[in-house]
ZAMARGU-4260 file (C-alpha; in steps of 0.2 Angstrom, whole numbers, plus 5000, padded with zeros to 4 digits):
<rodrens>
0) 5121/5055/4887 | 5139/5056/4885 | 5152/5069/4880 | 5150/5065/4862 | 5130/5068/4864
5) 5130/5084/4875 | 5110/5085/4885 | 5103/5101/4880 | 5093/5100/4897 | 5077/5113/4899
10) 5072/5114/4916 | 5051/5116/4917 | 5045/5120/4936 | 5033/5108/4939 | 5026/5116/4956
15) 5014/5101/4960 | 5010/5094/4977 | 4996/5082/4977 | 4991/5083/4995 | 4981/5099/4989
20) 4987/5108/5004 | 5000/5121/4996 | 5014/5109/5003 | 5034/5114/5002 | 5037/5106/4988
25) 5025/5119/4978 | 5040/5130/4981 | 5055/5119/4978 | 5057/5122/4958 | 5060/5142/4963
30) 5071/5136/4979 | 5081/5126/4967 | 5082/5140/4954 | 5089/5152/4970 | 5103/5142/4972
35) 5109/5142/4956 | 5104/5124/4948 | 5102/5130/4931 | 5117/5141/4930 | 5127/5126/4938
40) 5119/5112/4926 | 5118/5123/4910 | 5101/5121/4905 | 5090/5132/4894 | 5075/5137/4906
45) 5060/5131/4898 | 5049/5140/4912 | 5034/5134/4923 | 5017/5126/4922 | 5002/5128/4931
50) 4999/5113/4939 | 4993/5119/4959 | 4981/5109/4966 | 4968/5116/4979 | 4956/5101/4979
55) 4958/5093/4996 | 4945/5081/4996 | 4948/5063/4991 | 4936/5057/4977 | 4923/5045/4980
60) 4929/5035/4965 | 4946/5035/4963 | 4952/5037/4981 | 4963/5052/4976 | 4965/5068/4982
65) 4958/5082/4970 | 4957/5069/4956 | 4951/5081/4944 | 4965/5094/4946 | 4975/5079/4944
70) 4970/5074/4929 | 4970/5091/4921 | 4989/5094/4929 | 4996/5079/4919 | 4987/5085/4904
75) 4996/5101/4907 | 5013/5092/4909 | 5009/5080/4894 | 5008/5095/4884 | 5025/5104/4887
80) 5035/5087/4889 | 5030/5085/4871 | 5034/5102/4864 | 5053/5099/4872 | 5053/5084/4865
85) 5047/5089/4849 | 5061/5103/4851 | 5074/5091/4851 | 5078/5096/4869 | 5077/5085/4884
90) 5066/5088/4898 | 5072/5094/4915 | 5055/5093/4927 | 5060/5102/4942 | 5045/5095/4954
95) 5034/5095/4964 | 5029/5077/4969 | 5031/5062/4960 | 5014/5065/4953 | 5023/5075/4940
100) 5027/5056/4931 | 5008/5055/4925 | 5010/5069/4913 | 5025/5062/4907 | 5024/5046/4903
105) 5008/5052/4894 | 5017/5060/4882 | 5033/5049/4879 | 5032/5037/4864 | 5026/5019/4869
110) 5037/5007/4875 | 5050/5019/4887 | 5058/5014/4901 | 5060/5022/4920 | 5073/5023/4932
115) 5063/5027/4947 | 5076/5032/4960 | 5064/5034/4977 | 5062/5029/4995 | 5045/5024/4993
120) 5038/5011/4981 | 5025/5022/4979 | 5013/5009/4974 | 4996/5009/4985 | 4980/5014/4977
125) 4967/5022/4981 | 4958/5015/4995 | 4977/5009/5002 | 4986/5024/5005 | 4981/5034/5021
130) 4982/5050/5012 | 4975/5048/4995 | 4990/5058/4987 | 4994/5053/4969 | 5012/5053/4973
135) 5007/5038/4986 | 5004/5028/4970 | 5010/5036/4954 | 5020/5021/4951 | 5005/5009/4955
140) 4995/5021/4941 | 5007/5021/4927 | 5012/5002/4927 | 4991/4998/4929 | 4990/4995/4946
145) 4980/5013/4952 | 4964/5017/4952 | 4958/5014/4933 | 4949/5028/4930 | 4961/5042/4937
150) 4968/5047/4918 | 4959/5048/4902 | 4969/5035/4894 | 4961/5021/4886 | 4977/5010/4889
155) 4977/5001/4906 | 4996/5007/4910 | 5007/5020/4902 | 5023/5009/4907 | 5025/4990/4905
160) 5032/4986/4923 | 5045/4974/4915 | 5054/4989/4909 | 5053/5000/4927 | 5068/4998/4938
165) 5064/5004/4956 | 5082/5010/4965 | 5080/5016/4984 | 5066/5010/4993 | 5064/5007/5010
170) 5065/4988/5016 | 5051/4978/5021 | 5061/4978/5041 | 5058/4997/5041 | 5040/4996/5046
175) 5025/4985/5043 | 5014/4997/5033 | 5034/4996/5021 | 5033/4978/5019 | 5014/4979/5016
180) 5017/4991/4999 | 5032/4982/4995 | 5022/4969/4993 | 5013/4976/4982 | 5022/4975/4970
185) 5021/4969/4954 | 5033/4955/4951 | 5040/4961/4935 | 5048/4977/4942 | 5066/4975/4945
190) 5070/4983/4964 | 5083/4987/4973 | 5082/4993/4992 | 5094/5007/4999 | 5100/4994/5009
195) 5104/4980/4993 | 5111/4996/4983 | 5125/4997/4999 | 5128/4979/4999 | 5129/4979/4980
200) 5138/4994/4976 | 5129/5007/4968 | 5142/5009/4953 | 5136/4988/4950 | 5118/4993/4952
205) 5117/5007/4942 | 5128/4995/4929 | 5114/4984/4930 | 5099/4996/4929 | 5107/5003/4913
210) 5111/4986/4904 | 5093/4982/4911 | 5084/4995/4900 | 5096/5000/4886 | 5087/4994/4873
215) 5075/5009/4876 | 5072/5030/4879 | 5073/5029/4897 | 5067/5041/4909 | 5077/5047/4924
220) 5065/5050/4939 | 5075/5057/4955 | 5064/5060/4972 | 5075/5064/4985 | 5067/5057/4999
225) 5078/5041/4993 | 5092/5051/5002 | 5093/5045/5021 | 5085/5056/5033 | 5100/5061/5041
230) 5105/5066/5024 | 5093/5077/5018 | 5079/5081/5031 | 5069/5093/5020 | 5058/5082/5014
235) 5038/5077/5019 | 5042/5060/5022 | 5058/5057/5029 | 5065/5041/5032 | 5081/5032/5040
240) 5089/5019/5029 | 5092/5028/5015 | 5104/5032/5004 | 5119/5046/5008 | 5127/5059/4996
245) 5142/5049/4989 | 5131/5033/4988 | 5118/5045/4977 | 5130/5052/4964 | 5137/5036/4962
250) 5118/5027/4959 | 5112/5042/4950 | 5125/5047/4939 | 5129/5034/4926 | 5110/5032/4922
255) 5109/5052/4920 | 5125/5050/4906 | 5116/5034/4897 | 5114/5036/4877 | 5096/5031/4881
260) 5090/5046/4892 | 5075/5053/4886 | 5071/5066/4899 | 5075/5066/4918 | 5065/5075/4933
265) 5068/5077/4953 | 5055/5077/4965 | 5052/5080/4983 | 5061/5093/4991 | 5053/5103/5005
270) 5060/5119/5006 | 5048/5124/5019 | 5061/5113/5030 | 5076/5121/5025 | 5072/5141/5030
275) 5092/5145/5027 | 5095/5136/5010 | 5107/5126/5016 | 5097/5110/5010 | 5094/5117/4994
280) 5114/5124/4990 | 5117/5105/4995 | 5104/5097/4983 | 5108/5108/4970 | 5127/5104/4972
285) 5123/5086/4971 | 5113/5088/4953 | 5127/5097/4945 | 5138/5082/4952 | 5125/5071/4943
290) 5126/5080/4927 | 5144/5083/4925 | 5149/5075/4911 | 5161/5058/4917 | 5178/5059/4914
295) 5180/5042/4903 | 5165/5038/4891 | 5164/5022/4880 | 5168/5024/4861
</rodrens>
């Protein structure tokens, strides 16, 4: 998006933790709300869904955590992604986990492209992940890799992983159980670690990732456990070798501005570990960075 085509962003609370155990991040769309993100950003409030889920339990089949509710959550989010879209407006999923990217990439129009801007590669499965969360391996499911039967779809992926670009992760010298999912995977997913976005430049990556994919309607997705854990410790999985503030904006914002954006969402954020707000006034500060327009565009 660029100052010729202004976003009409509506922000939709997606209040969805998959651990089933009314985590933080059920309560970060409202936390985010509080400190102002959509009077800052501009966007049109497109309200919530409900999306909770109180299933504990792991299911025998899939491996996932309250795999029903699940499925019935991404129906739910399928449903208003495509009204916005339908609306002419683009979508703004305040989350929530990760999880929230099965609902939307089961209603965007074949053949879109993600920018999946987190510090994990979230791509275990089922009997991999030590906690059977969806958002251990949402990106595993929507590029084929998850348990099959966890969405009523009768595709095998919802995103050909040639046109994912993974920006953030964790390298494979962070831990062995990192290197172990990283290895997972699949080949045709461009990656770049937190580390290799430092080395690189994150203006030249975020170059990259946009040239990569701008053949297509993009999807922005932000979880903000990317951010290093001294950066932002109000997450459920904080991690060291991350990005900082000023390394995010500069990653983030070009590929929020591209004529390409379809729809963008941010996960992740724990407001459970930030009882002042301090967390949430810096996150939100960070977006409106994010979504201010830049001041050259291209003709």
């Amino acid at each position: 998006m660029t100052q010729n085509a202004p976003m009409r962003l509506a922000a939709l609370d997606v209040p969805l933790d998959s651990s089933g155990a009314g985590r933080g991040e059920e309560r970060a769309p409202a936390a985010l709300r509080s400190a102002g993100l959509l009077e800052l950003v501009g966007a049109a409030d497109a309200g919530a869904t409900e999306v909770r889920i109180r299933d504990p339990r792991r299911d025998p089949t899939t491996g996932v955590v309250g795999a029903a509710e699940v499925r019935r959550a991404s129906a739910v989010i399928a449903g208003r992604v495509r009204e916005l879209l339908i609306s002419g407006q683009c979508p703004f999923l305040l989350g929530g986990d990760c999880t929230l990217l099965l609902g939307v990439f089961s209603a965007l129009p074949t053949g879109c492209g993600l920018w999946f801007v987190d510090g994990h590669a979230d791509f275990l499965d089922g009997r991999s992940s030590p906690t059977g969360e969806a958002a251990d391996m949402d990106l595993a499911i929507l590029t084929g890799h998850g348990p099959p039967t966890l969405l009523d779809h009768a595709a095998d992926r919802l995103v050909d992983p040639g046109s994912v670009i993974l920006l953030g992760h964790r390298p494979d010298e962070l831990h062995s159980e990192v290197a172990r999912e990283n290895a997972r995977l699949d080949p045709a997913i461009v990656a770049f670690t937190a580390p290799e976005i430092r080395q690189r430049g994150p203006a030249a990556v975020a170059a990259e990732a946009t040239a990569r994919l701008a053949d297509r309607p993009t999807w922005l997705h932000l979880d903000l456990d990317v951010l290093d854990e001294a950066a932002l410790p109000a997450v459920s999985y904080p991690q060291p070798l991350g990005l900082d503030w000023g390394e995010l904006t500069a990653l983030t914002r070009p590929l929020a501005h591209a004529r390409n954006l379809i729809g963008l969402s941010v996960a992740d954020f724990n407001p459970d570990h930030d009882p002042e707000a301090v967390h949430a006034t810096r996150v939100v500060a960070a977006l409106a960075d994010m979504l201010r327009a830049p001041r050259s565009t291209s003709p």
